[in-house]
Each structure stands twice: as C-alpha cells, then as structure tokens.
C-alpha positions, 0 to 999 in steps of 0.5 A: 335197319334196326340201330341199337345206340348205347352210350355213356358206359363209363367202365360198368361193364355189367350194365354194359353187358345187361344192355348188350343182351337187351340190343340181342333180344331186341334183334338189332342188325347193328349196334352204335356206341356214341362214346364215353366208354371210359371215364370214371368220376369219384364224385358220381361213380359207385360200381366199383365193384362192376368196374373195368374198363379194358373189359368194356372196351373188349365188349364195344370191340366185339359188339359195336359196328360204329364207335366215337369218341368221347371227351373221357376217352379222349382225355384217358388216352392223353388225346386233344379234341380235333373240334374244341369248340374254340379253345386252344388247347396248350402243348403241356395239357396233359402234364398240368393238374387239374387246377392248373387246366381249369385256370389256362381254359377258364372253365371252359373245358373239363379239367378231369380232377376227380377221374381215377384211373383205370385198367386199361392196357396198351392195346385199350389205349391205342384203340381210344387214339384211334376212335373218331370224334364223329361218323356220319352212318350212310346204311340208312337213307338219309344219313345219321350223325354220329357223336358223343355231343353237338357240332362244334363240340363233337366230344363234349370236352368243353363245358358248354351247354346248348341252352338256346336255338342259337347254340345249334347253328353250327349242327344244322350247318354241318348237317345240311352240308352232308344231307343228315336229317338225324343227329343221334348224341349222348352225354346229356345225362338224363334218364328220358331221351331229350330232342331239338328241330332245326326250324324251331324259332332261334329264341325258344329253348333248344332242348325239349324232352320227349314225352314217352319212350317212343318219338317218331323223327319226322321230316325235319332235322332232328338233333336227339340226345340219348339217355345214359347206359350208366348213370342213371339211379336203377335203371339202364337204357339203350335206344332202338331206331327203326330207320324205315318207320323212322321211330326210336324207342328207348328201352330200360332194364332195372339194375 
C-alpha cells in the first residue's frame, strides 16, 4: 500500500488542496490525516487570505480514509481528551478564559488564548466530536498507529514535550500490546520528519532527526514524527509510506 499521511492543515486550505493534488500524483492508494485540521493561532498564522476551516474539513471528508484527532480540533469542538496524560480536566473548561485554564492546569495544557475562531458550521462541528484520538491502520502488516502526538498524549493537548527514552514508555507499551511496529504523529512542527526506536538506551535523547527525506523503518518499532502541511516558512509537505519497502519519503512543494 502506498499511505500518504498529511497533518497539521490548521484551516489553509490552498496548501491543503497543493498537497492534495501532490498525494494524487504521487498515486497514493489511501490518504491519513493524523489531525489538527482546525486551529488557527494569531501569533503563527498569516494565511488569512487562504482560510476556512469548514472548506478543509470538506476536503479531509472526501479525501482521507482515516482521521484523528487533534488537540485544535478537540478544543474547537468544546470536546475534552479521553487520554489527558494525567490531567484532570474540570467540568467548567470551556466556560473559563484562557488565564484562568492556564492557572487550573498549571500550564500543563494548551490554554488556546490567541486561537480566533472560525467558520465552521454545525455539520463541521459535529464531524470534530466525532473524530477519534487514535486508530491503529491493520491494511498493513504489521499494523500502524495513528494519532496526532505520542501515548499517553495522543492529541497533544498538554504541553508536554518527549525529551527523553523514558518519556516514551507508555508508546512502546501500547504498542507492543496491539503488535505495532510503526507509530506515524504529527505536531512537532518541524520542517524535516524526526524518529525514535524503541531499543534506543532509556538515557539517550528520545527524538532524532532524519538525515534526508527518505528513512527505511526497519524491524524495530519505530515512533515517526512528520512535518507539517502548514506552518512551515515556504514550503509544504506530506509523507509517502510504501508499507511493502517499508520506506517514507517525505515530499515538498514550494508555496
């Protein structure tokens, strides 16, 4: 099977539809989005003029076989994580500012201050509700992991960031439970696709870049952190995973 993953669109629909056509030309035989459709931050976001995010939740409807969720979708549709990595999450959240958010989780979670919203409509809204926060893909042998960020965070709604080997335990726990070799994430925000094996020692830095565009997984399990459909300064990427060869290649477009 060749996989086209794309994630982190954050309501840019023209790159959304560049890396749409992109996956068609590439002859992808199914496409994943790995979340944060929605989600548009004032600080980072300067495609006001390629906006919507109604028009990209259209176009993930229509394109995609598989979606989850992420942390902008969840909070855009007023929706609490079911995996919260520890937090506990009050039943007034969503009535609260966003100070008052930052001080009940003690910067723990994304307090969504400078998110201005959107277009989306009551169909758009109910959609995000019902998105999942993870899938496991079983078209492939073995099975992959699907989810916007990394066990026990599968949404990336907290803050927290995998820094060490030891961070990663509860990924490679869950994955060995289900026999998954491959988990595929998104909001890292980087503009190279970064990786982390499981027998890696627990002492070493989790998160390695990959050198090049192209890494062959191996035999080992492998958490993969892909670059951004938006976000990225001039250029926009998906990743391509041939599931026989067992390679991903990332491919870019200028914007």
């Amino acid at each position: 099977m060749r996989l086209g993953i794309i994630t982190d669109i954050h309501e840019n629909f023209k790159v959304l539809e560049t890396v749409l056509r992109l996956a068609g030309n590439a002859r992808c035989d199914n496409i994943a989005c790995l979340g944060d459709i929605v989600g548009y931050d004032s600080r980072f976001a300067g495609w006001s003029f390629s906006r919507s995010a109604s028009r990209c939740i259209s176009l993930i409807r229509s394109s995609c076989k598989w979606v989850v969720a992420g942390n902008h979708d969840l909070f855009a549709a007023s929706r609490q994580p079911s995996w919260a990595n520890g937090f506990t999450y009050p039943g007034n959240w969503f009535t609260l500012t966003a100070e008052e958010r930052t001080a009940v989780s003690a910067d723990m979670v994304w307090s969504y201050g400078t998110e201005i919203p959107g277009d989306l409509k009551d169909e758009d809204m109910e959609y995000l509700r019902s998105l999942p926060e993870y899938l496991i893909v079983n078209d492939a042998t073995p099975g992959i992991l699907l989810s916007h960020y990394v066990c026990p965070d599968f949404s990336g709604s907290t803050t927290r960031r995998v820094m060490k080997q030891r961070h990663l335990g509860d990924l490679w726990g869950f994955m060995s439970h289900h026999g998954i070799k491959l988990s595929l994430s998104g909001h890292f925000h980087k503009p190279h696709a970064s990786f982390a094996h499981r027998h890696t020692l627990p002492f070493f830095r989790a998160i390695h870049s990959v050198p090049g565009e192209r890494i062959f997984l191996g035999d080992d399990i492998t958490m993969v952190l892909l670059p951004p459909v938006t976000g990225v300064k001039g250029r926009t990427s998906f990743a391509l995973l041939d599931t026989d060869s067992g390679i991903l290649s990332l491919v870019h477009e200028r914007t």
